[in-house]
Residue, then its C-alpha position, 0 to 999 in steps of 0.5 A: x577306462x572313463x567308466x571305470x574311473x567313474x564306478x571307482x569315483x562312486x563306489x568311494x564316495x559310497x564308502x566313504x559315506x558308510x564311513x563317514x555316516x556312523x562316525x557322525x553318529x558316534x560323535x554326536x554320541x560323543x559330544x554328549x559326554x564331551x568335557x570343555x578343554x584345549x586337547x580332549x583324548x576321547x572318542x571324537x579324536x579318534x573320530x576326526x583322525x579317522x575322517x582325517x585319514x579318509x579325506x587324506x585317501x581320498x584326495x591322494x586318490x582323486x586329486x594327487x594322483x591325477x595331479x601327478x600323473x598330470x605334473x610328470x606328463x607336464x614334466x615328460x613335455x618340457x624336457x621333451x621340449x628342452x632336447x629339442x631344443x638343444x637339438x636344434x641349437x646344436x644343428x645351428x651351431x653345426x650348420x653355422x660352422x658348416x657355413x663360416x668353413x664354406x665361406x673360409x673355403x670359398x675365400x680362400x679359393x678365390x685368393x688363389x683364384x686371384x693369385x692364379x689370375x695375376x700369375x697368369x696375367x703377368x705371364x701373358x703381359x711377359x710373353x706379349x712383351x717377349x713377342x713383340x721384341x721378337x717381332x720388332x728384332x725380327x723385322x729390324x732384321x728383315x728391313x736391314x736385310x732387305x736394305x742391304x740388298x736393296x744397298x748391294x742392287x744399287x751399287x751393282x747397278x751403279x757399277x754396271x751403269x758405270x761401266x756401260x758410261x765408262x765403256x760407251x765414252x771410251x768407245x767414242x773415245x776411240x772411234x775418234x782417235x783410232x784410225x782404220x789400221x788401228x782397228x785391224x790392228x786391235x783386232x788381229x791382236x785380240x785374235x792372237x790372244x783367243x787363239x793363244x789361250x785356246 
């Protein structure tokens, strides 16, 4: 391609110097015959429009061209560079909002989280509560059980004891005032009465 670029260069400096050197000739021809004045309509503007339209060829052809192809691929790499980086702006805006609807979730997990807690704690601080009520009526219960118990075992043995003392001093009471025939009598009565209820 480079040597192609390369004869190209060289075949239209060729021509152009076959253009160009016949053109000096002629107008050096010209100039000769050249009248003074602003605008002169002869020959030679012919020949300067002529070299004006070679020199225009070219640097349309060596210098426009490469400028142009050079301008669009500048032109091709800037709105290559400008859609990538409204790509990536768009990711981070996308990742941004991605990360402020984490952080919304994660805030919002952890209040229920927090309500769940102080739920759950005010449950267990209720049914701790509950419990120990129920313990302490239980065992206020068991202790008056156990007290009346202990109550009704005293009086019991309060009167077994009073009836013991009761009949150990009526005993003596009566083996001091019963005589013997006393005695058989009592007990020829008591004998009757077994004997009677049999």
């Amino acid at each position: 391609m480079e040597r192609v670029r390369t004869s190209g260069l060289g075949s239209g400096i060729v021509s152009l110097l076959l253009g160009v050197v016949p053109q000096v000739s002629w107008a050096a021809a010209a100039e000769k015959e050249h009248a003074p004045g602003i605008v002169n309509l002869d020959i030679t503007l012919l020949l300067q429009a002529i070299n004006f339209l070679i020199l225009a060829g070219i640097l349309y052809k060596f210098l426009f061209k490469p400028l142009s192809a050079f301008m669009e691929k500048r032109a091709e790499g800037i709105r290559h560079s400008l859609e990538e980086a409204k790509r990536a702006r768009d990711e981070v805006v996308r990742a941004r909002a991605e990360h402020e609807e984490s952080l919304r979730a994660a805030r919002q997990e952890a209040a229920a989280l927090r309500q769940q807690m102080d739920r759950e704690m005010a449950e267990e601080r209720e049914r701790l509560i509950q419990q120990s009520r129920d313990e302490a009526h239980r065992l206020l219960t068991q202790a008056r059980s156990e007290i009346e118990q202990e109550v009704r075992r005293a009086k019991a043995e309060l009167r077994g004891e009073a009836v013991h003392l009761s009949l150990t001093a009526a005993e003596r009471l009566l083996r001091r005032s019963l005589t013997e025939a006393d005695h058989r009598r009592l007990a020829e009565q008591t004998i009757q009465e077994l004997g009677g209820t049999s």
